[in-house]
N, CA and C atoms of all chains as a GROMACS GRO file, in nm:
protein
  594
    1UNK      N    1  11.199  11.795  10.702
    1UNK     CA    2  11.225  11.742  10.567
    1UNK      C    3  11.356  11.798  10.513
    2UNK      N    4  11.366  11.946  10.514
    2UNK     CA    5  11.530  11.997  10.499
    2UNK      C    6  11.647  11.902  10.542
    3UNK      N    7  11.653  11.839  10.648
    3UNK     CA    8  11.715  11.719  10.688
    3UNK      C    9  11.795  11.635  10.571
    4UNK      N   10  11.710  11.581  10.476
    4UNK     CA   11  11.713  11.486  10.432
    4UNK      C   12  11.710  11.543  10.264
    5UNK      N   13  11.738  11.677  10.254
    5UNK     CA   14  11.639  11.691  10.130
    5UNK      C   15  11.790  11.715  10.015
    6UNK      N   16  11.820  11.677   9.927
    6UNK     CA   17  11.916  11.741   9.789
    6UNK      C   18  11.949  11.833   9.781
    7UNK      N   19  12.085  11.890   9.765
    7UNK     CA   20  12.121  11.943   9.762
    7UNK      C   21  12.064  12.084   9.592
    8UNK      N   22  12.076  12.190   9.577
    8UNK     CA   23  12.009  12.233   9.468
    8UNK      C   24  12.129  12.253   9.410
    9UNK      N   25  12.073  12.177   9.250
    9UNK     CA   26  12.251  12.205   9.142
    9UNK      C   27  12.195  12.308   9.035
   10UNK      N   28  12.072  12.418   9.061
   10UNK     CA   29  12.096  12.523   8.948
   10UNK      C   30  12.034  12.620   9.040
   11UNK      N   31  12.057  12.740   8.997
   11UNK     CA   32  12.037  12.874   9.040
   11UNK      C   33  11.957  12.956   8.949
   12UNK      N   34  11.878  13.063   9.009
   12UNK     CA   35  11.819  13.154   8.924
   12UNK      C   36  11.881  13.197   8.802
   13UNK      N   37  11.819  13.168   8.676
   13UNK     CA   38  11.849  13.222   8.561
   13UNK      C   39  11.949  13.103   8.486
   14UNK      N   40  11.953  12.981   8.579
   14UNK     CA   41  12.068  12.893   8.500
   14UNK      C   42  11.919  12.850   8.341
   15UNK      N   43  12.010  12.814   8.240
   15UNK     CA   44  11.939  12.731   8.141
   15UNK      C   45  11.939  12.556   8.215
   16UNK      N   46  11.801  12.531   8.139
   16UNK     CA   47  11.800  12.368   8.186
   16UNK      C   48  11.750  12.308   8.051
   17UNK      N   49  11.740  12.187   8.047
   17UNK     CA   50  11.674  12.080   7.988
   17UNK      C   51  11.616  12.029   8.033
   18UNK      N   52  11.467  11.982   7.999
   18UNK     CA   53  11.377  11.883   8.084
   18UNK      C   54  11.440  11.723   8.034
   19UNK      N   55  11.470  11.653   8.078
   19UNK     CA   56  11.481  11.502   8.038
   19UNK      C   57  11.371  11.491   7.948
   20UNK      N   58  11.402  11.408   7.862
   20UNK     CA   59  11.327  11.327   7.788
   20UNK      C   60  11.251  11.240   7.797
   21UNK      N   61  11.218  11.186   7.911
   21UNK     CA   62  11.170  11.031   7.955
   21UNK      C   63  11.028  10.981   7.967
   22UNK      N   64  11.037  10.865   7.983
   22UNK     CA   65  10.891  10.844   8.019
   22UNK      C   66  10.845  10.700   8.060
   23UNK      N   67  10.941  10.709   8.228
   23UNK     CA   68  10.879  10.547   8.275
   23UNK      C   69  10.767  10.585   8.331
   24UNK      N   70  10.689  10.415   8.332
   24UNK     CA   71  10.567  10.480   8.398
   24UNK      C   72  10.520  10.496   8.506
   25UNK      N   73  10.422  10.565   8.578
   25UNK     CA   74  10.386  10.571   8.685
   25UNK      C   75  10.321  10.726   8.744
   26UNK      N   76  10.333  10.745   8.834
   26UNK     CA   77  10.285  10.879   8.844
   26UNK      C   78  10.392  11.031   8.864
   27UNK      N   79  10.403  11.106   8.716
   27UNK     CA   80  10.447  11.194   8.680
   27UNK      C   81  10.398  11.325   8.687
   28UNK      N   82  10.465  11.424   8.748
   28UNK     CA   83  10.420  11.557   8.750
   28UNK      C   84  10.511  11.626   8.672
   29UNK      N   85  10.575  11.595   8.589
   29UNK     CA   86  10.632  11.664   8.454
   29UNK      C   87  10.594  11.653   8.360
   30UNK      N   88  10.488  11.791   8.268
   30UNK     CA   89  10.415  11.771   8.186
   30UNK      C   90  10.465  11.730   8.003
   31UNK      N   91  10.393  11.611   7.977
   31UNK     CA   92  10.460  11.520   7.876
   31UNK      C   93  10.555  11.716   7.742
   32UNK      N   94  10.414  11.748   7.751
   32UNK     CA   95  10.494  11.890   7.622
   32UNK      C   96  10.591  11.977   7.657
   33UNK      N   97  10.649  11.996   7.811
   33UNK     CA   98  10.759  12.043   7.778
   33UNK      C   99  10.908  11.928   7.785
   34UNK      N  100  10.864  11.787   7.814
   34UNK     CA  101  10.996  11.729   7.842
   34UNK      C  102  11.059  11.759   7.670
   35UNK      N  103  11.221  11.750   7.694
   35UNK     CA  104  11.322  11.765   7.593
   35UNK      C  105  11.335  11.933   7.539
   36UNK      N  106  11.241  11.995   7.623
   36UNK     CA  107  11.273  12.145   7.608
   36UNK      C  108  11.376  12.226   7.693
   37UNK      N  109  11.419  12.318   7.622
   37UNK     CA  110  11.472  12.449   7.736
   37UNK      C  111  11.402  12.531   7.784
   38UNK      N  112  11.425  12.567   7.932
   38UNK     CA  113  11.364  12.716   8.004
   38UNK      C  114  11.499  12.726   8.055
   39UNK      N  115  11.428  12.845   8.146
   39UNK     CA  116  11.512  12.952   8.266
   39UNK      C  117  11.486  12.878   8.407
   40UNK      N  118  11.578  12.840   8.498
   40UNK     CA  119  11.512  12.868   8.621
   40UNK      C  120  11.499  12.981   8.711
   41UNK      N  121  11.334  13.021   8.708
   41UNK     CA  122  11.277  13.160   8.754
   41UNK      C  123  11.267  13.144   8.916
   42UNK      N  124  11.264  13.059   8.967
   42UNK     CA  125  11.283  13.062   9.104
   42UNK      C  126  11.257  12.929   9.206
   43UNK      N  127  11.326  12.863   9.317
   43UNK     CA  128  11.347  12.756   9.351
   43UNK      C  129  11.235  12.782   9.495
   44UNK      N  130  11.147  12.673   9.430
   44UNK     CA  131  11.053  12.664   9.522
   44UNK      C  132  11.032  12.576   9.675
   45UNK      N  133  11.181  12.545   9.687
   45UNK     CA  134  11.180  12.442   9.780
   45UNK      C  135  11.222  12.325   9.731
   46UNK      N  136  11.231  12.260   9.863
   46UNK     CA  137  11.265  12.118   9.845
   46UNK      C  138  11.089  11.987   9.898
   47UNK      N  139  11.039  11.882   9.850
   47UNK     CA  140  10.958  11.854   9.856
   47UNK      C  141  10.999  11.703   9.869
   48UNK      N  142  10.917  11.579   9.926
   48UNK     CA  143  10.959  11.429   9.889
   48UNK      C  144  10.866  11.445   9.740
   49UNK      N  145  10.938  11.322   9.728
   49UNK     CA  146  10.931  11.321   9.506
   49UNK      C  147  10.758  11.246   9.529
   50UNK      N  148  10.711  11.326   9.462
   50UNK     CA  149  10.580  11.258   9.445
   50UNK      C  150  10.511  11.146   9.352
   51UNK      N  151  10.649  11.087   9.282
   51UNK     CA  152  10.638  11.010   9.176
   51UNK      C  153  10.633  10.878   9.295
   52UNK      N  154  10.735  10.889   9.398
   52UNK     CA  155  10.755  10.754   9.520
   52UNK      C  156  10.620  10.788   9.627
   53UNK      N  157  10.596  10.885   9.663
   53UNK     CA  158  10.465  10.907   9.713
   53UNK      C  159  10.387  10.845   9.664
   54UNK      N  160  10.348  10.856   9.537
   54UNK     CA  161  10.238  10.787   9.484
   54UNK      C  162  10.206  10.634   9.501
   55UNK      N  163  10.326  10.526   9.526
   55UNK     CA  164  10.356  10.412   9.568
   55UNK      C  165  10.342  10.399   9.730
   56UNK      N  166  10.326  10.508   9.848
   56UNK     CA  167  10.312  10.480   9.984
   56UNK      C  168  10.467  10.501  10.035
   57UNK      N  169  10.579  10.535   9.938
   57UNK     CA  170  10.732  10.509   9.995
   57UNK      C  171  10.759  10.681  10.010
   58UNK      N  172  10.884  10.685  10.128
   58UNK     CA  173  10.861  10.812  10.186
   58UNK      C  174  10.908  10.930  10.091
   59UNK      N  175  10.944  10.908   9.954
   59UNK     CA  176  11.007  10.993   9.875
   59UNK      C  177  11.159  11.119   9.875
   60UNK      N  178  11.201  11.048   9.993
   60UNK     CA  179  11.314  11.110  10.062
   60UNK      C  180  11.411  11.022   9.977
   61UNK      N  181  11.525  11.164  10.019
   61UNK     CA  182  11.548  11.272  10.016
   61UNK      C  183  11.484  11.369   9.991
   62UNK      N  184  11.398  11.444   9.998
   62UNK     CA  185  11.341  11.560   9.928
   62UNK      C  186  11.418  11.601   9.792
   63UNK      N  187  11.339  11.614   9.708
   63UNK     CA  188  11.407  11.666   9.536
   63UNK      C  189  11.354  11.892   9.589
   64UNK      N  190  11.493  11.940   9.531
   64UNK     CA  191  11.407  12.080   9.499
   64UNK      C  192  11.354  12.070   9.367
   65UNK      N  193  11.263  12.201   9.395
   65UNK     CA  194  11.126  12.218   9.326
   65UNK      C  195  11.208  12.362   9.255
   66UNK      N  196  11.202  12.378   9.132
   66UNK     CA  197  11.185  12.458   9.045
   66UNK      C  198  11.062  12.474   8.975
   67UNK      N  199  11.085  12.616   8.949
   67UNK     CA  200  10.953  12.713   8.859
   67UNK      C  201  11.045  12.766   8.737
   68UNK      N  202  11.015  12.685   8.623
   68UNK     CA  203  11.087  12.701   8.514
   68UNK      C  204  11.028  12.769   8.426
   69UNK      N  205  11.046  12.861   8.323
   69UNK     CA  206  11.024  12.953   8.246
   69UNK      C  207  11.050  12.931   8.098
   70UNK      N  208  10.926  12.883   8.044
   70UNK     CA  209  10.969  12.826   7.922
   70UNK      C  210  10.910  12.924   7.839
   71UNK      N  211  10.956  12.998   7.677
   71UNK     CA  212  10.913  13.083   7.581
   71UNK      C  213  10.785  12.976   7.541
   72UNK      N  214  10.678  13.051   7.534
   72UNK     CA  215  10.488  12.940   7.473
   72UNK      C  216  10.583  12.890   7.297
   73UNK      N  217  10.708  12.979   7.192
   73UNK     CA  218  10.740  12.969   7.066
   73UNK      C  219  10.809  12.840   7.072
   74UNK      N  220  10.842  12.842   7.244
   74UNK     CA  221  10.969  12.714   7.218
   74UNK      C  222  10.888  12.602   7.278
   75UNK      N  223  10.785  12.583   7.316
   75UNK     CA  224  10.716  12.479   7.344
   75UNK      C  225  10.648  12.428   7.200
   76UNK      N  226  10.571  12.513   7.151
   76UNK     CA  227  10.492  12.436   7.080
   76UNK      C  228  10.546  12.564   6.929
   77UNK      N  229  10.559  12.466   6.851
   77UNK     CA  230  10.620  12.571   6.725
   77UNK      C  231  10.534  12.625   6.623
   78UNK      N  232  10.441  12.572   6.645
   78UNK     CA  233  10.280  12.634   6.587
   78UNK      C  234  10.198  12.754   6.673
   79UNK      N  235  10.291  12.825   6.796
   79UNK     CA  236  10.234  12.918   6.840
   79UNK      C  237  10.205  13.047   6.737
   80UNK      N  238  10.054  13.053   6.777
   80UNK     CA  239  10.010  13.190   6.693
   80UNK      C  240   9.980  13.307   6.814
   81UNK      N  241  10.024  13.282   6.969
   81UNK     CA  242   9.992  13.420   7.019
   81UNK      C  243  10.091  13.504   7.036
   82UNK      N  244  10.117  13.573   7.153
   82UNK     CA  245  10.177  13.678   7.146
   82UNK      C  246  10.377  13.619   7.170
   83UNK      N  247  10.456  13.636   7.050
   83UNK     CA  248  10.592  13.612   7.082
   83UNK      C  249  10.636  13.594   7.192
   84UNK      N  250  10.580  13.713   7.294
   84UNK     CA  251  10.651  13.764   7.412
   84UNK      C  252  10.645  13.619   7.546
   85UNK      N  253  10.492  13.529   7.498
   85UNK     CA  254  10.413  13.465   7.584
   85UNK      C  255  10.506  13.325   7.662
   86UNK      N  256  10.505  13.365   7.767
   86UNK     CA  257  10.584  13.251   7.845
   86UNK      C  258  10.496  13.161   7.941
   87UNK      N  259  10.503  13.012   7.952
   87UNK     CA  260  10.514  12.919   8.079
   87UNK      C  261  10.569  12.857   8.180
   88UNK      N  262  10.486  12.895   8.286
   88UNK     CA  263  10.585  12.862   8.381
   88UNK      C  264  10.570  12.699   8.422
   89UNK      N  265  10.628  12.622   8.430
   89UNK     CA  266  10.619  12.484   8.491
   89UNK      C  267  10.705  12.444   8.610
   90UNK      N  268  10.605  12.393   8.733
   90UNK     CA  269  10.736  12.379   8.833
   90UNK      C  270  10.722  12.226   8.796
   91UNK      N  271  10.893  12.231   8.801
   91UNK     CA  272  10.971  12.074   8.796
   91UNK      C  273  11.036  12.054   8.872
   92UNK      N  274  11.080  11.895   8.933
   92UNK     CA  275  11.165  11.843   9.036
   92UNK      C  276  11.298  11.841   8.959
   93UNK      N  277  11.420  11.889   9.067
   93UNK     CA  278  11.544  11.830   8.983
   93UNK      C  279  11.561  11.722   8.911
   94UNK      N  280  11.481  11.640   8.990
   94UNK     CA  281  11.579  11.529   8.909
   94UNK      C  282  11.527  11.505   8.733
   95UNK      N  283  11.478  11.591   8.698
   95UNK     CA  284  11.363  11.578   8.582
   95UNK      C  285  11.466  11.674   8.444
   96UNK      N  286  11.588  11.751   8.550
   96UNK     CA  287  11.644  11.859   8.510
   96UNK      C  288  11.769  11.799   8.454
   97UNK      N  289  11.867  11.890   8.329
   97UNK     CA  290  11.999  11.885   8.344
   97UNK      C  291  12.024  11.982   8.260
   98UNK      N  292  12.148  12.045   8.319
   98UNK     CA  293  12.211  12.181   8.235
   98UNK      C  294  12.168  12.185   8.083
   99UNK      N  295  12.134  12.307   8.046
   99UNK     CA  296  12.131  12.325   7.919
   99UNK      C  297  12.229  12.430   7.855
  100UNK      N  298   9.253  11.914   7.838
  100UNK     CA  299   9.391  11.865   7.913
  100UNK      C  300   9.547  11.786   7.874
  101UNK      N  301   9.643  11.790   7.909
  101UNK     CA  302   9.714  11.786   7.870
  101UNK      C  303   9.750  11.812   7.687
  102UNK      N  304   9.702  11.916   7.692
  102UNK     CA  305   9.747  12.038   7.569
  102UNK      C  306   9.594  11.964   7.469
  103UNK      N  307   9.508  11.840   7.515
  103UNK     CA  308   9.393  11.865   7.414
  103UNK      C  309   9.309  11.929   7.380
  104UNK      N  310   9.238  11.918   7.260
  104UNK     CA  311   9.158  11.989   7.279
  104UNK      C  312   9.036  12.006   7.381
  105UNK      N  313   8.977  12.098   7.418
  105UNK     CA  314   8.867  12.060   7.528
  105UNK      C  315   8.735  12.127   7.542
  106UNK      N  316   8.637  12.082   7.571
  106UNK     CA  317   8.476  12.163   7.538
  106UNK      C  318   8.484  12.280   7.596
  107UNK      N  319   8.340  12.362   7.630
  107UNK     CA  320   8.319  12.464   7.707
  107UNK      C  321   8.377  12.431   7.840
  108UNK      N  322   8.402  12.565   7.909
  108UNK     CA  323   8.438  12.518   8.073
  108UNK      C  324   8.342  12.621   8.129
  109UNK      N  325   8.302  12.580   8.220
  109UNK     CA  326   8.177  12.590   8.331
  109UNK      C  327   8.255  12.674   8.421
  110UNK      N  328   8.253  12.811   8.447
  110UNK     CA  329   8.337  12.855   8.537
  110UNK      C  330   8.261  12.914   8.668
  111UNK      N  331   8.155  12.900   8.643
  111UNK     CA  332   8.032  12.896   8.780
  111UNK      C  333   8.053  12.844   8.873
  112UNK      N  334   8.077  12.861   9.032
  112UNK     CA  335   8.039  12.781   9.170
  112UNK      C  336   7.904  12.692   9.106
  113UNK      N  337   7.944  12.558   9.197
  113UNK     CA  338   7.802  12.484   9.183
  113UNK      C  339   7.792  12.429   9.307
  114UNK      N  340   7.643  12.367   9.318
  114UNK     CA  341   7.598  12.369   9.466
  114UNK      C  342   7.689  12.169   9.450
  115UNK      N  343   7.707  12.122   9.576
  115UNK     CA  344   7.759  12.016   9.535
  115UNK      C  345   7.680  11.882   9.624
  116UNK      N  346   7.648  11.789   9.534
  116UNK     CA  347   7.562  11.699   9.635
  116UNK      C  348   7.595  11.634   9.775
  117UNK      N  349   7.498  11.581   9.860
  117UNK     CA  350   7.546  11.502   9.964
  117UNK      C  351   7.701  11.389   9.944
  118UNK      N  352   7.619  11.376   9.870
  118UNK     CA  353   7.759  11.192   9.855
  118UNK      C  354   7.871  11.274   9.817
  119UNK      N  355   7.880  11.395   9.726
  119UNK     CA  356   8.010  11.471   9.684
  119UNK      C  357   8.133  11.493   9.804
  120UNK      N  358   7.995  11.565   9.889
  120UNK     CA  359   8.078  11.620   9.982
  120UNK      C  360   8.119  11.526  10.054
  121UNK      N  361   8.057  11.399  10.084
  121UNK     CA  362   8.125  11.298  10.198
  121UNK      C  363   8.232  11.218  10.153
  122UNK      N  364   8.262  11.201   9.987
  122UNK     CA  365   8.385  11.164   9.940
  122UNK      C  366   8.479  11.238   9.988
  123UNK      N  367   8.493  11.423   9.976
  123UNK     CA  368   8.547  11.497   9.990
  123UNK      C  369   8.612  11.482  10.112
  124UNK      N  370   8.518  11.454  10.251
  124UNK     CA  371   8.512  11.443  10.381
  124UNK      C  372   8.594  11.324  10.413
  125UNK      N  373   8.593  11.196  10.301
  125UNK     CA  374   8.656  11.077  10.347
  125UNK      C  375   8.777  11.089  10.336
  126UNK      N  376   8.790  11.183  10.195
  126UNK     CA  377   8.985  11.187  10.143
  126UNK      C  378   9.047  11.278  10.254
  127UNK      N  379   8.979  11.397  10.336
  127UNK     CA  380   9.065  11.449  10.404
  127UNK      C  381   9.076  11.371  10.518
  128UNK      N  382   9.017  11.303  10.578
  128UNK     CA  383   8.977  11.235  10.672
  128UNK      C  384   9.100  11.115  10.687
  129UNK      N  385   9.128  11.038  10.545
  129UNK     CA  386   9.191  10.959  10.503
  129UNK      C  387   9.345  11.018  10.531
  130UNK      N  388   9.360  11.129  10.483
  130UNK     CA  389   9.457  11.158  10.435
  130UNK      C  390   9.501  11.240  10.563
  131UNK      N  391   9.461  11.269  10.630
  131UNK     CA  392   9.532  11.317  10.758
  131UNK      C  393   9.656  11.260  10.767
  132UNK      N  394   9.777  11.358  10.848
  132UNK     CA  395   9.872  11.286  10.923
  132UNK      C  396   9.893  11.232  10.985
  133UNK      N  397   9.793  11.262  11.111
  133UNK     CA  398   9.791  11.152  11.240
  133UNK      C  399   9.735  11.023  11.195
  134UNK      N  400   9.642  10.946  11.047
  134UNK     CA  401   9.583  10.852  10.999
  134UNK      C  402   9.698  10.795  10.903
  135UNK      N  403   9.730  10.899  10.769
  135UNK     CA  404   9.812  10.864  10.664
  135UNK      C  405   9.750  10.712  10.573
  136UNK      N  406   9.608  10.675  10.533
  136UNK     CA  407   9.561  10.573  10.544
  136UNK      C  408   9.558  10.617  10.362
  137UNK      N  409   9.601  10.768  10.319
  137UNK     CA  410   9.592  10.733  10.179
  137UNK      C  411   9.697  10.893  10.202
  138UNK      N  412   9.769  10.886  10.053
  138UNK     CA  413   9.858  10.998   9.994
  138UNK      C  414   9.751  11.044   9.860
  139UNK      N  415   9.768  11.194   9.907
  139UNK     CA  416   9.700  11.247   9.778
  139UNK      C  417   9.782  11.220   9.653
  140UNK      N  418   9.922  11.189   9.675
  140UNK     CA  419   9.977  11.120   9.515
  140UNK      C  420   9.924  11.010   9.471
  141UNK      N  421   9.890  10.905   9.603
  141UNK     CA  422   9.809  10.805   9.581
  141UNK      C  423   9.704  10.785   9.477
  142UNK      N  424   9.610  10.856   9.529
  142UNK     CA  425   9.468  10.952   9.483
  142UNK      C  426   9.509  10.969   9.336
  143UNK      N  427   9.573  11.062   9.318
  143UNK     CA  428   9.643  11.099   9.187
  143UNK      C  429   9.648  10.945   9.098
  144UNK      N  430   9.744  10.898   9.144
  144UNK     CA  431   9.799  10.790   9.056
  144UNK      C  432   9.692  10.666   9.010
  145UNK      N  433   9.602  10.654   9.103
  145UNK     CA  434   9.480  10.559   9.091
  145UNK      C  435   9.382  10.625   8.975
  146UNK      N  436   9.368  10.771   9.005
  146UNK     CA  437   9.296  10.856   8.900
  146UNK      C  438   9.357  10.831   8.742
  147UNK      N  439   9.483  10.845   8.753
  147UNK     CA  440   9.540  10.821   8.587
  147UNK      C  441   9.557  10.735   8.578
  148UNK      N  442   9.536  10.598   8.652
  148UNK     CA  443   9.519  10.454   8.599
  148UNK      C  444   9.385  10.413   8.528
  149UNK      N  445   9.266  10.510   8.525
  149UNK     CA  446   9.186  10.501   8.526
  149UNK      C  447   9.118  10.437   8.367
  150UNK      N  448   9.246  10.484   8.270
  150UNK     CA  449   9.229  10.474   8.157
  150UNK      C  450   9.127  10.621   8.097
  151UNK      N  451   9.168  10.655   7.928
  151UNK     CA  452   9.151  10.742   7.907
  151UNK      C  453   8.965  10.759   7.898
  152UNK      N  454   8.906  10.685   7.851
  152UNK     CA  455   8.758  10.597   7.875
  152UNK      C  456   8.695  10.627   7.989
  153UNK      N  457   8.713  10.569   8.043
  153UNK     CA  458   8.668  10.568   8.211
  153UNK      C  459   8.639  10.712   8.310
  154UNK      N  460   8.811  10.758   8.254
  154UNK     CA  461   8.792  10.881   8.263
  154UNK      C  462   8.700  10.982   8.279
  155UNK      N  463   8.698  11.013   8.105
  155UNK     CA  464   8.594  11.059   8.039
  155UNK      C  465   8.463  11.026   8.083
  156UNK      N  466   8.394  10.898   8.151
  156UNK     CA  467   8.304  10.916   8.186
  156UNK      C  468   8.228  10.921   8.333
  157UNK      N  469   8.358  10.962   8.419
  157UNK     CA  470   8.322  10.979   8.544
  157UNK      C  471   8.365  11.148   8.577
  158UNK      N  472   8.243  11.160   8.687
  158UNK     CA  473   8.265  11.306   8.709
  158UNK      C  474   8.374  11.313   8.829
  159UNK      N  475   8.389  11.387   8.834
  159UNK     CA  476   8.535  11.473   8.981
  159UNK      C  477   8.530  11.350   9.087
  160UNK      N  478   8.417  11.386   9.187
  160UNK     CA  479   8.404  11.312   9.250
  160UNK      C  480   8.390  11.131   9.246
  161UNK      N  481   8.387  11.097   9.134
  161UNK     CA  482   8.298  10.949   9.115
  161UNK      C  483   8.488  10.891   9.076
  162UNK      N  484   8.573  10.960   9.021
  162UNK     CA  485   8.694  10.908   8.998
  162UNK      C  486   8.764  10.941   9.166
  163UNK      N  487   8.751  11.045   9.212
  163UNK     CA  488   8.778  11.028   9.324
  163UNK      C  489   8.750  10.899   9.412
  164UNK      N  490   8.625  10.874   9.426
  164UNK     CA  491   8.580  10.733   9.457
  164UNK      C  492   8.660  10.676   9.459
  165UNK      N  493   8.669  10.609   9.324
  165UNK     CA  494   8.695  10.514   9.272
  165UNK      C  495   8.839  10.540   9.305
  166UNK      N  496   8.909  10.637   9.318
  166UNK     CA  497   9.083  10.601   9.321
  166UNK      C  498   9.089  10.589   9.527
  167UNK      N  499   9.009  10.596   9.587
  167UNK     CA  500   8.982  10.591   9.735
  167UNK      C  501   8.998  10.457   9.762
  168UNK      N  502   8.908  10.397   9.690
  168UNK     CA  503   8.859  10.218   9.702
  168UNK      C  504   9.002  10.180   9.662
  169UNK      N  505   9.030  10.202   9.565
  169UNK     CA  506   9.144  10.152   9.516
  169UNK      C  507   9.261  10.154   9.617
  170UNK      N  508   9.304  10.338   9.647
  170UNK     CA  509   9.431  10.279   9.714
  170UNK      C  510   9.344  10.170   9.859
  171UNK      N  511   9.283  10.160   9.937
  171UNK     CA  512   9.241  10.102  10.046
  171UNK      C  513   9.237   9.965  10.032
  172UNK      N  514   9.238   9.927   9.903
  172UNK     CA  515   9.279   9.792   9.856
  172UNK      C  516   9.407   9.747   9.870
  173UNK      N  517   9.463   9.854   9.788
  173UNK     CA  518   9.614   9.822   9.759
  173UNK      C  519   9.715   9.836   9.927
  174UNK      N  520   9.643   9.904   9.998
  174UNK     CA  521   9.701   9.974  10.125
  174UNK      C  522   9.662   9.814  10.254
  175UNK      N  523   9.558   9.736  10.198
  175UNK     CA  524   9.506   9.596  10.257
  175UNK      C  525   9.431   9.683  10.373
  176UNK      N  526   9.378   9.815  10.351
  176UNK     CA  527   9.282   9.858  10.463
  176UNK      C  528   9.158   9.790  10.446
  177UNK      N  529   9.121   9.746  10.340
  177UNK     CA  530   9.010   9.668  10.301
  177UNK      C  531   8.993   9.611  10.190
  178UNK      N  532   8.929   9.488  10.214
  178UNK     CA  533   8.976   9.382  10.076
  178UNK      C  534   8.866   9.392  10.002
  179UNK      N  535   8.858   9.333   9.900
  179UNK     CA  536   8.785   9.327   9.788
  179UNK      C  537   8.595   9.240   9.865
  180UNK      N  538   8.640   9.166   9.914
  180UNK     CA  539   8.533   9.098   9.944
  180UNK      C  540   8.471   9.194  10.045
  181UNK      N  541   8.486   9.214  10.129
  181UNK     CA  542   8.455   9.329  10.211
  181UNK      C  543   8.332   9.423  10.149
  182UNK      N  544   8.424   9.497  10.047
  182UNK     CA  545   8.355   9.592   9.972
  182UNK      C  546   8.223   9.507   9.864
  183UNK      N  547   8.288   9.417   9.808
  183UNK     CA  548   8.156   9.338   9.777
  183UNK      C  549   8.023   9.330   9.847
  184UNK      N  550   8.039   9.298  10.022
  184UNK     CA  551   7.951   9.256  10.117
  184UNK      C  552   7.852   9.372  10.162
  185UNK      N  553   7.942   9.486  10.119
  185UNK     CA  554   7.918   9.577  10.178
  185UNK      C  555   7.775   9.642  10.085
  186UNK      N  556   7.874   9.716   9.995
  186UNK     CA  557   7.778   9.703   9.868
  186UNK      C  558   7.672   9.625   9.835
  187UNK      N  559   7.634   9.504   9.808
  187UNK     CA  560   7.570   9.435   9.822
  187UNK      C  561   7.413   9.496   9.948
  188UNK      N  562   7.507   9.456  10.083
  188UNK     CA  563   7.415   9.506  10.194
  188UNK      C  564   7.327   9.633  10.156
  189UNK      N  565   7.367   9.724  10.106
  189UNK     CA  566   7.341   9.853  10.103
  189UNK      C  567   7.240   9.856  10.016
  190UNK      N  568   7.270   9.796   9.868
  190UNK     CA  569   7.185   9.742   9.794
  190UNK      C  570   7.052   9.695   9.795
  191UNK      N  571   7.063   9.646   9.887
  191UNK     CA  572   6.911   9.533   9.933
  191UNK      C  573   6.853   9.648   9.987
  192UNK      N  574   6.922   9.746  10.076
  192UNK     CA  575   6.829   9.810  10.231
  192UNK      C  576   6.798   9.892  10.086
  193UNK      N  577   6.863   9.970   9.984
  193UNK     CA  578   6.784  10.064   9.963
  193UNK      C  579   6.663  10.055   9.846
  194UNK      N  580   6.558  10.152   9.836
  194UNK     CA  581   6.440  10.070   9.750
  194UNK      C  582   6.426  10.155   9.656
  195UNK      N  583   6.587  10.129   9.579
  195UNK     CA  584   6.550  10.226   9.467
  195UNK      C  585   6.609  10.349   9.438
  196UNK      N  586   6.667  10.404   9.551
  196UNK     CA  587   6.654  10.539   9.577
  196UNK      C  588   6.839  10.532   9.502
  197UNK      N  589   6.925  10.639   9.481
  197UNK     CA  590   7.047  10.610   9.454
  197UNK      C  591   7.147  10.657   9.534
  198UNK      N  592   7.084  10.651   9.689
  198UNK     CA  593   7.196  10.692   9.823
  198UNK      C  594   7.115  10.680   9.959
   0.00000   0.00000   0.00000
């Protein structure tokens, strides 16, 4: 699968943005953090996109897989637990762009 | 789920019925590489078509089912009438019983 798979355009600790979007079909980017900022905490590989999987198509190129690091204050702005409290969400690049 | 609110959660092992486990048995079965006759994104994506309703009133396994039949439809491993005939058959032989 490395073969075929994207090249990775952020590095540990870059800031990102989740896209905003929402065509339909089958999504593994969870609707509450799209249009937020994290960290990327560490690149989990490269994977075929499971959004074209879900259709039977081979999802190649492979997208890398980030484990993004979002503050729980900057997700939801009604957080009452602990300041410090972070989520991690792994996202596909293409879901990503510099922040 | 997806950030709703949600009842008690059951965090107990439970014993799991016959028919459970042979769904279980069909998706890996299915889903092998050397077969490839279903994608667990597949699976996935048939599950959240399910509507929010439907959902709600099927357990783990019974949406599993149901997203099995589905892709095997969509995949033309087996048509609609088929499964009608089938069903049906099964119907008659049994007297009552619910497997």
């Amino acid at each position: 699968m490395a073969a075929t798979a994207e090249a990775a355009k952020f590095a540990v600790g870059d800031r990102v943005r989740v896209r905003r979007a929402d065509p339909p079909g089958h999504l593994r980017t969870p609707w509450y953090c799209r249009g937020h900022v994290g960290t990327i905490e560490r690149i989990c590989g490269a994977f075929a996109n499971p959004e074209e999987l879900a259709y039977n198509r081979s999802g190649l190129p492979a997208q890398p897989l980030y484990r993004v690091r979002f503050r729980s204050v900057d997700l939801w702005q009604d957080y009452r637990g602990n300041g410090a409290d972070v989520v991690e969400i792994e996202i596909f690049q293409h879901w990503l762009e510099p922040a | 789920m997806g950030g709703l609110p949600a009842g008690h959660c059951e965090r107990d092992e439970h014993d799991y019925e016959l028919w459970e486990k042979r769904v279980d048995a069909l998706m890996m079965l299915l889903s092998a590489k050397d077969r490839d006759l279903l994608k667990v994104d597949e699976l996935r994506r048939n599950i959240e078509d399910l509507g929010a309703r439907a959902y709600d009133a099927m357990g783990y396994y019974e949406r599993w089912m149901h997203a099995i039949t589905q892709t095997l439809i969509q995949r033309g491993v087996l048509t609609i009438d088929e499964i009608g005939r089938k069903l049906a058959e099964i119907e008659a032989k049994s007297d009552g019983g619910d497997r």
